[in-house]
N, CA, C and O atoms as a Tripos MOL2 file, in Angstrom:
@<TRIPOS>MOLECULE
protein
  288   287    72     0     0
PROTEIN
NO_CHARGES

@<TRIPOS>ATOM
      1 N          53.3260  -38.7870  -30.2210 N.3       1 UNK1
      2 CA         53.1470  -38.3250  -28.8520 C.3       1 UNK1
      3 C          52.3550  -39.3500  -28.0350 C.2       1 UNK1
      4 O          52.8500  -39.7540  -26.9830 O.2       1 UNK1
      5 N          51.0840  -39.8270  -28.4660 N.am      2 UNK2
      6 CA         50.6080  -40.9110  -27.7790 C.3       2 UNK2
      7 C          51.1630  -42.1130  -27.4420 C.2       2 UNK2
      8 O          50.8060  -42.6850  -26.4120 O.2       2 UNK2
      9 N          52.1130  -42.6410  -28.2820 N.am      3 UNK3
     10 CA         53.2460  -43.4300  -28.1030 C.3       3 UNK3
     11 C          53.8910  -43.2370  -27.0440 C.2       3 UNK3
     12 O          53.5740  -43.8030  -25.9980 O.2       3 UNK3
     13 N          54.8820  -42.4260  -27.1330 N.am      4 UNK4
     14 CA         55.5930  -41.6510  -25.8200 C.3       4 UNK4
     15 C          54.9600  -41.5670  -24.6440 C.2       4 UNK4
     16 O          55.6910  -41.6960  -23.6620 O.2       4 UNK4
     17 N          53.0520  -41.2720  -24.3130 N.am      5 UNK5
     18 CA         52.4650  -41.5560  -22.8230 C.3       5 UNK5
     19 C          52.0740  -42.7670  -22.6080 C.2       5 UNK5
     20 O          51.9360  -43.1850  -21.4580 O.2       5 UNK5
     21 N          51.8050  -43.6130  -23.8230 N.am      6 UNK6
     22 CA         51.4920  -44.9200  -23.6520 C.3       6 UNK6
     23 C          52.3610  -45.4530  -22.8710 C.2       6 UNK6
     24 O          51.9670  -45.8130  -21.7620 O.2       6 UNK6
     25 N          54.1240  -45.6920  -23.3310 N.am      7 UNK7
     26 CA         55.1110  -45.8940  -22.7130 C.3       7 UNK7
     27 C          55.4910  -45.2140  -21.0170 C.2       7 UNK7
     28 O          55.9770  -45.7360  -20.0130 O.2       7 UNK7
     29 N          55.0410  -43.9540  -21.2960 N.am      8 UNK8
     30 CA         55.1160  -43.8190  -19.3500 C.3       8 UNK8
     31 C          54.1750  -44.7470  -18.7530 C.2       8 UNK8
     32 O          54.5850  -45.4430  -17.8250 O.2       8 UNK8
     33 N          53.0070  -44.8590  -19.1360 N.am      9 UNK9
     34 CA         51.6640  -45.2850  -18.5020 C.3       9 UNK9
     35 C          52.3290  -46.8220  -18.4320 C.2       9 UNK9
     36 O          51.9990  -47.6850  -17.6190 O.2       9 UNK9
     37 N          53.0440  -46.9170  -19.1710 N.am     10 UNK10
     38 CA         53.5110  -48.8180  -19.4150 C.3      10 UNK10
     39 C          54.6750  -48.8200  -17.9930 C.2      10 UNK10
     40 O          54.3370  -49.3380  -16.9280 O.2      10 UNK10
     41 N          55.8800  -48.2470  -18.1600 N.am     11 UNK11
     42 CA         56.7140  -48.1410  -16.7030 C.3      11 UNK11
     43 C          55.8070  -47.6510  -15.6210 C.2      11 UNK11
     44 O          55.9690  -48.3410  -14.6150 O.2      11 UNK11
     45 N          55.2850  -47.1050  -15.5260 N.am     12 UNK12
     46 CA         53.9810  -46.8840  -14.4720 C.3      12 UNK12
     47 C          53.8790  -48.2750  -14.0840 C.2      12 UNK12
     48 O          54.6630  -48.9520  -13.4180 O.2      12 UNK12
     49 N          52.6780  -48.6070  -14.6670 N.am     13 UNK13
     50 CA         52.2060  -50.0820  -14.2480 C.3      13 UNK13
     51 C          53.3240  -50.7080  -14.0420 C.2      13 UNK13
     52 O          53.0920  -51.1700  -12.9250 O.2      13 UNK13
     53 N          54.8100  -51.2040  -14.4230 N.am     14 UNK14
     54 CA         55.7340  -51.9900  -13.9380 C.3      14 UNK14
     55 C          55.9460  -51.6940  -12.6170 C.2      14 UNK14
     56 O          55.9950  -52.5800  -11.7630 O.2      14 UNK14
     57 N          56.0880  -50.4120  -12.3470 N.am     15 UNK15
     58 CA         56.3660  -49.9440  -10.9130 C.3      15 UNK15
     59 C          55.5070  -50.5350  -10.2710 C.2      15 UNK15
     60 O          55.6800  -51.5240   -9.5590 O.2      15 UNK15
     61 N          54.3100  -49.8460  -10.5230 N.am     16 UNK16
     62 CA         53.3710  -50.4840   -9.3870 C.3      16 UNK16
     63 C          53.3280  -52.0410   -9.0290 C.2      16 UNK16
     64 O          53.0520  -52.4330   -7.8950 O.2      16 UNK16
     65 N          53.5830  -52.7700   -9.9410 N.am     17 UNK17
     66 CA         53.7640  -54.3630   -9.6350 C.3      17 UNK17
     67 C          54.6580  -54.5070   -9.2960 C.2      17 UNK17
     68 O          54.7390  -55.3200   -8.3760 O.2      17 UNK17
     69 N          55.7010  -53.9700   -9.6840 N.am     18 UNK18
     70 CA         56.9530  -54.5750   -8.5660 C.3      18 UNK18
     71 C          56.4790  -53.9640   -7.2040 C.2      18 UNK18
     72 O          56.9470  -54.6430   -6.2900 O.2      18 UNK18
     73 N          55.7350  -52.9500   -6.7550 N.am     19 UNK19
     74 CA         55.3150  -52.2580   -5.3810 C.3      19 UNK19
     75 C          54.8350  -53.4620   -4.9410 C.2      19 UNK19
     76 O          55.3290  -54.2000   -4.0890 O.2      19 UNK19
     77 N          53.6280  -53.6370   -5.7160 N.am     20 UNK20
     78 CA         52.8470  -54.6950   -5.3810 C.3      20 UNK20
     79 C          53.4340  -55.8560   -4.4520 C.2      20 UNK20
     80 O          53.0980  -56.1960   -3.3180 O.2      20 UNK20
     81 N          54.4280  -56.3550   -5.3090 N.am     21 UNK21
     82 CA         54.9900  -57.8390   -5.0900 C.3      21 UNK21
     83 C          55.7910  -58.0310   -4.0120 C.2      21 UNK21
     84 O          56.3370  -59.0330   -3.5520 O.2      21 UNK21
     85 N          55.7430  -56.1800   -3.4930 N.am     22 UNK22
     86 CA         56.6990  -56.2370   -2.0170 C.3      22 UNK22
     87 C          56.0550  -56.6480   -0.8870 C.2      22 UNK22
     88 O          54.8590  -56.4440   -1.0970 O.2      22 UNK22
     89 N          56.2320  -57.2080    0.4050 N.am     23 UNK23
     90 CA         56.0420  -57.6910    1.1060 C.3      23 UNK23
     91 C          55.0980  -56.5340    2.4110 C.2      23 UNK23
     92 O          54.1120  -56.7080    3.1270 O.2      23 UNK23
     93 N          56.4890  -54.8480    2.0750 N.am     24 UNK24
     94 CA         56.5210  -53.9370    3.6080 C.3      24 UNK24
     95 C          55.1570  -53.1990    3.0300 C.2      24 UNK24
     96 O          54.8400  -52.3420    3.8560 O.2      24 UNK24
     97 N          54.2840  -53.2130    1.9790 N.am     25 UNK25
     98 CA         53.4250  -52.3170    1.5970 C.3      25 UNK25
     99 C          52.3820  -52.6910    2.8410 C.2      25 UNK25
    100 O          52.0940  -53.8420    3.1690 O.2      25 UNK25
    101 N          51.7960  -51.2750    3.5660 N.am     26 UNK26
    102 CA         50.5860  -51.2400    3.9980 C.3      26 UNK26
    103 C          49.2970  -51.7340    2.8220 C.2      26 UNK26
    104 O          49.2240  -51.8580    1.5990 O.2      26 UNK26
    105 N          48.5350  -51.8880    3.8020 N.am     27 UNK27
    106 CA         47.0270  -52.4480    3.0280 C.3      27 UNK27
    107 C          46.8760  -51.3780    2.2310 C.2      27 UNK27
    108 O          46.8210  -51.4060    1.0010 O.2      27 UNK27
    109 N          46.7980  -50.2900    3.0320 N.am     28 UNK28
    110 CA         46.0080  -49.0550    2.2650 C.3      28 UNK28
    111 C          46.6940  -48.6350    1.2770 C.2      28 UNK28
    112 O          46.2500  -48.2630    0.1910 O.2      28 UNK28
    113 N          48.0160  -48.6870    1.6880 N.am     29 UNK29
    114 CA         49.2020  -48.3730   -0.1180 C.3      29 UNK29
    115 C          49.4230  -49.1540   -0.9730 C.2      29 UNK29
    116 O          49.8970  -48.8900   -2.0780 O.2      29 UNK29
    117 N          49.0650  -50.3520   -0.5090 N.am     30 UNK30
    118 CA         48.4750  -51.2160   -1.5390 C.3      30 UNK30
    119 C          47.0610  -50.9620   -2.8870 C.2      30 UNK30
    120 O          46.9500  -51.0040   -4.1120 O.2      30 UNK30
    121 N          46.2640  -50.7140   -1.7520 N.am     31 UNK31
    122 CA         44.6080  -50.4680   -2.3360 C.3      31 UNK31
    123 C          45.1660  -49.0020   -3.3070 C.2      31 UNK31
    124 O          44.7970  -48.6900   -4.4400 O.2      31 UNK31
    125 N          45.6420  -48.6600   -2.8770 N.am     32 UNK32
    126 CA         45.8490  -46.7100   -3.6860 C.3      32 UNK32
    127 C          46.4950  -47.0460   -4.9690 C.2      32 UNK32
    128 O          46.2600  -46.3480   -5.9560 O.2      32 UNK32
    129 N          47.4360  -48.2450   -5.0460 N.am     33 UNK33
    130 CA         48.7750  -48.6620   -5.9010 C.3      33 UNK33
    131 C          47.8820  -49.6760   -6.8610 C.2      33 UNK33
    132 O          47.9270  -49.8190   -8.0830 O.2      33 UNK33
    133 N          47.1140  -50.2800   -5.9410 N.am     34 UNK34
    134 CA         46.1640  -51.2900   -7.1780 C.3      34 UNK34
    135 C          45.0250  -50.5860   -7.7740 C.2      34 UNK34
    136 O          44.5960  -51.1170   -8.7990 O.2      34 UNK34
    137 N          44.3620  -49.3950   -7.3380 N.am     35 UNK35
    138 CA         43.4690  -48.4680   -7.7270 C.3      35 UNK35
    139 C          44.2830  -48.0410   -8.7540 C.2      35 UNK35
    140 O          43.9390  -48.4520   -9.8630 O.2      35 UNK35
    141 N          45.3940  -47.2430   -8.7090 N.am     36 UNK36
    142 CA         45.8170  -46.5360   -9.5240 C.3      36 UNK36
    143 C          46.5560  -47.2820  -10.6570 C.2      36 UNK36
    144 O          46.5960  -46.6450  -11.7100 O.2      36 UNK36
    145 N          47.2010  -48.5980  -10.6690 N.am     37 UNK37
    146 CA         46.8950  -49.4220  -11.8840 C.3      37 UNK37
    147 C          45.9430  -49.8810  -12.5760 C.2      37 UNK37
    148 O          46.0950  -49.9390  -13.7970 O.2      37 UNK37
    149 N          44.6190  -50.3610  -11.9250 N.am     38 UNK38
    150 CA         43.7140  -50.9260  -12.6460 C.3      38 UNK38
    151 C          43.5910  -49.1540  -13.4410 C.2      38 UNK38
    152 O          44.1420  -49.2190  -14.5400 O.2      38 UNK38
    153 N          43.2290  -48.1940  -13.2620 N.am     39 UNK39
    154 CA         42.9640  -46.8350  -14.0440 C.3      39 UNK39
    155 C          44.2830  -46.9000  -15.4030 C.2      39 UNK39
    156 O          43.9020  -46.6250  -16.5400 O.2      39 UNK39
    157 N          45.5510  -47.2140  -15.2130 N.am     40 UNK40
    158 CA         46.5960  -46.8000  -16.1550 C.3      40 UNK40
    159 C          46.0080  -48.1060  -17.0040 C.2      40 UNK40
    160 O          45.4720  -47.6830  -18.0270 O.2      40 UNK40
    161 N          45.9360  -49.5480  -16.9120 N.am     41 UNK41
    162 CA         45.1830  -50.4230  -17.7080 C.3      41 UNK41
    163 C          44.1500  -50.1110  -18.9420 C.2      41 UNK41
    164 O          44.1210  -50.4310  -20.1300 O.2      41 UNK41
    165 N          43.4540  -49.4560  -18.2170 N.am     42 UNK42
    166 CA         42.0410  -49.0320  -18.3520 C.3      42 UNK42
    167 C          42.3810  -47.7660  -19.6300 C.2      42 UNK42
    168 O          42.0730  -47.7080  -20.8210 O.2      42 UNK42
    169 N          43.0630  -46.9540  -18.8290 N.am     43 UNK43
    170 CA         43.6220  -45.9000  -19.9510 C.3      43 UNK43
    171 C          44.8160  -46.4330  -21.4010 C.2      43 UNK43
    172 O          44.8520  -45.9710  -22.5420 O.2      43 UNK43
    173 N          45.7090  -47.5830  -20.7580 N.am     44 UNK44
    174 CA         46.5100  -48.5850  -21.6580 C.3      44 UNK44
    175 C          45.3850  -48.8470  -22.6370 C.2      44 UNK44
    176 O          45.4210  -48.4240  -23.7930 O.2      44 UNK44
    177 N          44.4930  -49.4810  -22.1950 N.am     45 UNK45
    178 CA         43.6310  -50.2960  -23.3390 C.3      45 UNK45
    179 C          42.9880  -49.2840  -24.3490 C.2      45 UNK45
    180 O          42.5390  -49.5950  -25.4520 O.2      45 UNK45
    181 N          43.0060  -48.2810  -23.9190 N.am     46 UNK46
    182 CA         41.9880  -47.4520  -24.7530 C.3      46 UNK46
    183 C          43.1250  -46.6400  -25.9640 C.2      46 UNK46
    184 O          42.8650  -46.3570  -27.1330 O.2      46 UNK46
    185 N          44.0280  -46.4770  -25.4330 N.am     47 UNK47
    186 CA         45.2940  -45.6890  -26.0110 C.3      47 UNK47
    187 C          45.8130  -46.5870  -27.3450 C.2      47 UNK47
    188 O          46.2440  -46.2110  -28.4350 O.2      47 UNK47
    189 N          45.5190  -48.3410  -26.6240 N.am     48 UNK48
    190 CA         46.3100  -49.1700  -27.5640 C.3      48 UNK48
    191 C          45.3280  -49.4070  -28.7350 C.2      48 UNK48
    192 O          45.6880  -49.6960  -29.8760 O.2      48 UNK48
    193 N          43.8850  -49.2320  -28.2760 N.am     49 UNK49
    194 CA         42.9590  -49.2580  -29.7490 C.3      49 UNK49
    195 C          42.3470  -47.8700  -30.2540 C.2      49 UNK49
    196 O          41.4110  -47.9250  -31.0520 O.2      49 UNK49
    197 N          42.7880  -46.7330  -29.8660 N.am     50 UNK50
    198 CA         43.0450  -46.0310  -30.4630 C.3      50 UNK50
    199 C          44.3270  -46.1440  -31.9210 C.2      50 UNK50
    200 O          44.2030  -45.8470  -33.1100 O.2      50 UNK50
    201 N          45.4740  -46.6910  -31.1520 N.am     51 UNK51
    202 CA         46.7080  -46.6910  -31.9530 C.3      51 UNK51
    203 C          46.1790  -48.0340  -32.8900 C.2      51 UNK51
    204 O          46.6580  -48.2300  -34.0070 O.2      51 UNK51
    205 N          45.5040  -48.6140  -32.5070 N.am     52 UNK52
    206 CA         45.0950  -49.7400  -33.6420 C.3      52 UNK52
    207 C          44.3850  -49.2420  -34.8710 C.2      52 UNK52
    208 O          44.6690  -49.4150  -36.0560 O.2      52 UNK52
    209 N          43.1860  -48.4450  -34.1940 N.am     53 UNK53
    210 CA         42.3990  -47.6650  -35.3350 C.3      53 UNK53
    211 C          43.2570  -46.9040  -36.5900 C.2      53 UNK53
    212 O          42.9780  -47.0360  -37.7820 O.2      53 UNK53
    213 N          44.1950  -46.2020  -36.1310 N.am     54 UNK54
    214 CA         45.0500  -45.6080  -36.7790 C.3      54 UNK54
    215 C          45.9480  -46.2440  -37.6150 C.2      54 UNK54
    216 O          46.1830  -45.9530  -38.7880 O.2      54 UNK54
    217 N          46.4260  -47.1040  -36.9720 N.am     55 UNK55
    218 CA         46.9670  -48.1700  -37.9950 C.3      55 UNK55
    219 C          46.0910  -48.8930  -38.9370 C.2      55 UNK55
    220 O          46.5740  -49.1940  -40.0280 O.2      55 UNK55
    221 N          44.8140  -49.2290  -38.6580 N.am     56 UNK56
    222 CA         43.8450  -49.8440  -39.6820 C.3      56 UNK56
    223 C          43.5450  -48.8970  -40.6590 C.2      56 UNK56
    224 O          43.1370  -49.3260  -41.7390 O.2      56 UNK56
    225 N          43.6710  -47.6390  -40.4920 N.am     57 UNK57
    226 CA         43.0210  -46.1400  -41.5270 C.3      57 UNK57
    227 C          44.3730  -46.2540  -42.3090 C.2      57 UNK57
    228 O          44.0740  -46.4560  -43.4860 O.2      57 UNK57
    229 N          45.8630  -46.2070  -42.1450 N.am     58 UNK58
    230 CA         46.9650  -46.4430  -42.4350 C.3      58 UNK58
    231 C          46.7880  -47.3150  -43.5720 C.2      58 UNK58
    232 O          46.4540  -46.9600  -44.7020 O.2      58 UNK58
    233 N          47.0020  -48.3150  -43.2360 N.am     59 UNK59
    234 CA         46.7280  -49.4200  -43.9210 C.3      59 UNK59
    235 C          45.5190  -49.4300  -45.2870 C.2      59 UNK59
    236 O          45.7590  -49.3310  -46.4910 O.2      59 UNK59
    237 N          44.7230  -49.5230  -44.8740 N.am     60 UNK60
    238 CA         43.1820  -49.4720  -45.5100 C.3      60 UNK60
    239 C          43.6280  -48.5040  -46.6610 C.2      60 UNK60
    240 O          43.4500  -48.9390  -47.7980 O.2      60 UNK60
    241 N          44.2500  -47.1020  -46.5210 N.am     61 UNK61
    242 CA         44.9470  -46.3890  -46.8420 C.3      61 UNK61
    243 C          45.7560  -46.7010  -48.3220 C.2      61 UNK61
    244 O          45.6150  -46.3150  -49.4820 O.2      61 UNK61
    245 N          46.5330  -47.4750  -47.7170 N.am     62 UNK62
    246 CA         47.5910  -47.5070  -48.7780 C.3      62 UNK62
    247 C          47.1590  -49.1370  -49.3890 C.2      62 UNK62
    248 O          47.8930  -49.6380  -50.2410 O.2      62 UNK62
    249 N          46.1030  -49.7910  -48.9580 N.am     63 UNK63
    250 CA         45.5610  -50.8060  -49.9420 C.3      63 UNK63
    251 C          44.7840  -50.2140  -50.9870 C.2      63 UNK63
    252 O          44.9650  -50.5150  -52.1670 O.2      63 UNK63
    253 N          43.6690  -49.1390  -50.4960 N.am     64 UNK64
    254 CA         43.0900  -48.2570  -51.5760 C.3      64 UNK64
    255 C          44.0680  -47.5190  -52.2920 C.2      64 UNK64
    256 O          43.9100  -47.5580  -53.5120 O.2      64 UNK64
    257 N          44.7180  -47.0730  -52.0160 N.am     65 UNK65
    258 CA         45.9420  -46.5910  -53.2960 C.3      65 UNK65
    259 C          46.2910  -47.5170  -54.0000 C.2      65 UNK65
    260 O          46.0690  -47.3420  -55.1980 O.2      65 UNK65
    261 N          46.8080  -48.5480  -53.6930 N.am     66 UNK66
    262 CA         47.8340  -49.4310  -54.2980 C.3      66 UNK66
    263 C          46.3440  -50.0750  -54.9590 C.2      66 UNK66
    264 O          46.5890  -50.7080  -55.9860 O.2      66 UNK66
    265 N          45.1000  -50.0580  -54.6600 N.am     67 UNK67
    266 CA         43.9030  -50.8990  -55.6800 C.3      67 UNK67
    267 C          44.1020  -50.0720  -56.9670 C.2      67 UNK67
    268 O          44.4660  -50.4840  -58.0690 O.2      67 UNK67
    269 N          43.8380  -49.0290  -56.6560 N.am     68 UNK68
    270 CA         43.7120  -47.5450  -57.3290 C.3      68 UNK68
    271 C          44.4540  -47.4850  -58.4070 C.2      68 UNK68
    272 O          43.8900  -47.0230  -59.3990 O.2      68 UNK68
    273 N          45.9380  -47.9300  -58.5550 N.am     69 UNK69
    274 CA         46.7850  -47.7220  -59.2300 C.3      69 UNK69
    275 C          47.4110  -48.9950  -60.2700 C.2      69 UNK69
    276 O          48.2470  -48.9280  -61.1710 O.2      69 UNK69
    277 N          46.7530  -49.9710  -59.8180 N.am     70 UNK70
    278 CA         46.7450  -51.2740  -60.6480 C.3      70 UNK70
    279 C          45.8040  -51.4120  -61.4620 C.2      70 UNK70
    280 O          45.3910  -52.5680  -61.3790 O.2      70 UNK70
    281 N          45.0680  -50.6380  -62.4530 N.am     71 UNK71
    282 CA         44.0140  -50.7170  -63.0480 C.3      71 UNK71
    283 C          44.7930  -51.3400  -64.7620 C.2      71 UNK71
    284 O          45.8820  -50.8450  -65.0490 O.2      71 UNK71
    285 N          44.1780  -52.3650  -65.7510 N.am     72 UNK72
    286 CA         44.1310  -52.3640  -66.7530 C.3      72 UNK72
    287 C          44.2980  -52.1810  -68.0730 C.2      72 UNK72
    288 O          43.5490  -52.7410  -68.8730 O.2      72 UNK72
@<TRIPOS>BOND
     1     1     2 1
     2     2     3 1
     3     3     4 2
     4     3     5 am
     5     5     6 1
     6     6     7 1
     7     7     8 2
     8     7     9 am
     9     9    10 1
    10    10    11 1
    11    11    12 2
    12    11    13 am
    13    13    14 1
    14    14    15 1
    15    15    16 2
    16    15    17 am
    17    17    18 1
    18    18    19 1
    19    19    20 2
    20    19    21 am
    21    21    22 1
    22    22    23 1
    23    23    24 2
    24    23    25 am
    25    25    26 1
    26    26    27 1
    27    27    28 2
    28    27    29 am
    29    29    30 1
    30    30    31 1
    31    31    32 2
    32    31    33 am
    33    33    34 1
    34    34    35 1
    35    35    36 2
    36    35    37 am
    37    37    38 1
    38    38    39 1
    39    39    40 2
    40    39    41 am
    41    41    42 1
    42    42    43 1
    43    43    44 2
    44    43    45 am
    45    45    46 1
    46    46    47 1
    47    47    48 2
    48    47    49 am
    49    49    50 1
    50    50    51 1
    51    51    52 2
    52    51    53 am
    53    53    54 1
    54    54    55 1
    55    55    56 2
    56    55    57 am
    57    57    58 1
    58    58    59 1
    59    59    60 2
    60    59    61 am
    61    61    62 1
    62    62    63 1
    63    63    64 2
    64    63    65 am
    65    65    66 1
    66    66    67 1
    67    67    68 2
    68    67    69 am
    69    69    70 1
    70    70    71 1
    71    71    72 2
    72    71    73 am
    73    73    74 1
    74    74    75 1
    75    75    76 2
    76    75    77 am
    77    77    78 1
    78    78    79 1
    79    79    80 2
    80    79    81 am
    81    81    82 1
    82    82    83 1
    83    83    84 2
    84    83    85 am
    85    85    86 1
    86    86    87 1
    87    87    88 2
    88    87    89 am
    89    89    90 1
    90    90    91 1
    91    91    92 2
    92    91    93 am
    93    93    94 1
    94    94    95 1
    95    95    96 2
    96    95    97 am
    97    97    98 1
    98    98    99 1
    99    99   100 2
   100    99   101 am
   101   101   102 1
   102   102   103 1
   103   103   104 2
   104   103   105 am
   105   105   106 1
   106   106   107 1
   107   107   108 2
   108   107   109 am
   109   109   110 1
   110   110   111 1
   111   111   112 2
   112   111   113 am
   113   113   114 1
   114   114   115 1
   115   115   116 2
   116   115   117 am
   117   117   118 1
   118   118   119 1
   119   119   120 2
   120   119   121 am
   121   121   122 1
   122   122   123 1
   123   123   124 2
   124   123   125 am
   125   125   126 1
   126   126   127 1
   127   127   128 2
   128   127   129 am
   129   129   130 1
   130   130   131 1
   131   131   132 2
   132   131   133 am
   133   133   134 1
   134   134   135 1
   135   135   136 2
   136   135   137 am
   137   137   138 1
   138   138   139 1
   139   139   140 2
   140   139   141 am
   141   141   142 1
   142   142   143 1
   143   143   144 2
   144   143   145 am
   145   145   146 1
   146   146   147 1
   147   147   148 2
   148   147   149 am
   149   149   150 1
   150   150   151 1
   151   151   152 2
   152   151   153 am
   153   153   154 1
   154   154   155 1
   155   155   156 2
   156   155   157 am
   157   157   158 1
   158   158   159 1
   159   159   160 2
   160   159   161 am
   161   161   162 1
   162   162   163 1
   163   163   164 2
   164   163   165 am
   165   165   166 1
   166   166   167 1
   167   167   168 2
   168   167   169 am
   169   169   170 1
   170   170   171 1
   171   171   172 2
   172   171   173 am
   173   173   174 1
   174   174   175 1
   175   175   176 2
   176   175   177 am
   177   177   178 1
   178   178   179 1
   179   179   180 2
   180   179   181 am
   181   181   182 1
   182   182   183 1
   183   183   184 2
   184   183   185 am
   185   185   186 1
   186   186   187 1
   187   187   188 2
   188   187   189 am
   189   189   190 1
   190   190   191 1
   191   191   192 2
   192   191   193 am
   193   193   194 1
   194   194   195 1
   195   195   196 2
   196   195   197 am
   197   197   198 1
   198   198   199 1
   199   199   200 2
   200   199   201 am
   201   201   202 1
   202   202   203 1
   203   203   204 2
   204   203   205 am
   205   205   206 1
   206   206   207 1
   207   207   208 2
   208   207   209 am
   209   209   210 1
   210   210   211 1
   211   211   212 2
   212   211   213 am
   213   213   214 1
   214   214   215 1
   215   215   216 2
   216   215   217 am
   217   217   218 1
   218   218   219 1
   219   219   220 2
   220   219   221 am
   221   221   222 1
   222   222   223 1
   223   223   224 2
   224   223   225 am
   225   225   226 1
   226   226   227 1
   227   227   228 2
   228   227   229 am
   229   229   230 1
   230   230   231 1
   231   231   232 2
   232   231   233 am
   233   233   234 1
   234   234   235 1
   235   235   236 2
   236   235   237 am
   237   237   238 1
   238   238   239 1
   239   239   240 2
   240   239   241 am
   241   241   242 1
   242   242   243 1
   243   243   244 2
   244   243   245 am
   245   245   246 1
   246   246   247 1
   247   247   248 2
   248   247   249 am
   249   249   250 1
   250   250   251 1
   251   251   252 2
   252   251   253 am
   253   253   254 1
   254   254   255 1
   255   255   256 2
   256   255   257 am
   257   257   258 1
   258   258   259 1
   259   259   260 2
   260   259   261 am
   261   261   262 1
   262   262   263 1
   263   263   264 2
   264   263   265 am
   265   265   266 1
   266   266   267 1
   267   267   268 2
   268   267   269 am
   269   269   270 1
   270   270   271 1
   271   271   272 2
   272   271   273 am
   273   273   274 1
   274   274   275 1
   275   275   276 2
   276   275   277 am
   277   277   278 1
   278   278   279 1
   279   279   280 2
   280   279   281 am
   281   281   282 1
   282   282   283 1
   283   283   284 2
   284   283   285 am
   285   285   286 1
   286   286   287 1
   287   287   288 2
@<TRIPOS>SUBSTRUCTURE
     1 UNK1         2 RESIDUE 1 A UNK
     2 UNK2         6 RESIDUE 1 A UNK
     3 UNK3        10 RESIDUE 1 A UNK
     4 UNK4        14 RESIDUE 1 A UNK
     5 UNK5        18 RESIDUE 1 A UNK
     6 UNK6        22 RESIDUE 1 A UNK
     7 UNK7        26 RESIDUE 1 A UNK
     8 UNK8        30 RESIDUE 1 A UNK
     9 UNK9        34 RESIDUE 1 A UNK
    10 UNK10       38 RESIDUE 1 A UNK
    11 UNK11       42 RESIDUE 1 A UNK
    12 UNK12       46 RESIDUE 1 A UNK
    13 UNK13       50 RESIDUE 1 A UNK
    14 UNK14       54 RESIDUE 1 A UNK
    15 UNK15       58 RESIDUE 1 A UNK
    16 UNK16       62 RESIDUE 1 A UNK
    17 UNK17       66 RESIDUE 1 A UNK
    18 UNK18       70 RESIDUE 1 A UNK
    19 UNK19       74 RESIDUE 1 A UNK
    20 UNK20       78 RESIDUE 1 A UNK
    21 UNK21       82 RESIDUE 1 A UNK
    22 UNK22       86 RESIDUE 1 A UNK
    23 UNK23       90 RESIDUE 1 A UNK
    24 UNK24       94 RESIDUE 1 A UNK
    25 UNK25       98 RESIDUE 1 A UNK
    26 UNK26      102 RESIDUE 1 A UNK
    27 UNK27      106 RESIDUE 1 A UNK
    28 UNK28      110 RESIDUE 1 A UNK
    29 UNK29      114 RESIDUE 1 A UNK
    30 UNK30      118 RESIDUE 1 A UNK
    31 UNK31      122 RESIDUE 1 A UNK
    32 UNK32      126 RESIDUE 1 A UNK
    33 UNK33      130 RESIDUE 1 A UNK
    34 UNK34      134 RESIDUE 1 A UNK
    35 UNK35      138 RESIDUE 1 A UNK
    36 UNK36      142 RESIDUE 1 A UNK
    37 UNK37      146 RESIDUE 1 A UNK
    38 UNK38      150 RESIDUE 1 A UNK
    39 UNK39      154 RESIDUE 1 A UNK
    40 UNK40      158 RESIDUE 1 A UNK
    41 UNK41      162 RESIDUE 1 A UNK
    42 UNK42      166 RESIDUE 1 A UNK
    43 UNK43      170 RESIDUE 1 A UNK
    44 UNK44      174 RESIDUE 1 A UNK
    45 UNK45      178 RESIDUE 1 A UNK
    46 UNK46      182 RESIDUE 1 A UNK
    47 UNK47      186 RESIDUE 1 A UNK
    48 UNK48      190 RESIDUE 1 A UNK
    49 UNK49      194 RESIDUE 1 A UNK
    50 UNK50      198 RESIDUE 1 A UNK
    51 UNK51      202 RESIDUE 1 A UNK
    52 UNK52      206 RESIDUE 1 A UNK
    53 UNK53      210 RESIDUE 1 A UNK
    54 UNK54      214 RESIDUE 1 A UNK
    55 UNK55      218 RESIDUE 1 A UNK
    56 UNK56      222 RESIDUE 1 A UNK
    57 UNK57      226 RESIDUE 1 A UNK
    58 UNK58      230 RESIDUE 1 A UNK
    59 UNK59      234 RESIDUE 1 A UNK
    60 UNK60      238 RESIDUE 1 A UNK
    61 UNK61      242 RESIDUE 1 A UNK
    62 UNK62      246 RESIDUE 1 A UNK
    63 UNK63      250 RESIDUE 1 A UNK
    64 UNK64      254 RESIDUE 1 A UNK
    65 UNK65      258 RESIDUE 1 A UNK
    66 UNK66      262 RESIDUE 1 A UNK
    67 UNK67      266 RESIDUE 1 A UNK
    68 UNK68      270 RESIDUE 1 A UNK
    69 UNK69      274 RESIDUE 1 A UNK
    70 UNK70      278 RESIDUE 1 A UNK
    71 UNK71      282 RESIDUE 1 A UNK
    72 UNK72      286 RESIDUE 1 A UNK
């Protein structure tokens, strides 16, 4: 599931940069459009080391098994 909002939050931010990169944007729908990316970033980054952590417990995981089971 976190996967799946990560990925909206990811087309999110594309949108907004292509908004960005348009020419007809007012200042102020600009400022609202760059506010509200720097926040999906902000929330990106935290989502993506969350999903890191999880993958390191994963991992860590199945090295302690696989230590576990090679014994002597």
């Amino acid at each position: 599931m976190a996967v799946k909002k990560l990925k909206t939050k990811m087309s999110r931010l594309e949108t907004i940069a292509e908004l960005l990169e348009e020419d007809n944007q007012e200042i102020e729908a600009s400022m609202k459009l760059f506010e509200e990316g720097m926040k999906l970033i902000n929330e990106c980054s935290a989502d993506l080391d969350t999903l890191e952590g999880k993958i390191t417990i994963m991992i860590d995981g199945e090295e302690k098994e696989f230590e576990g089971s090679v014994e002597a």
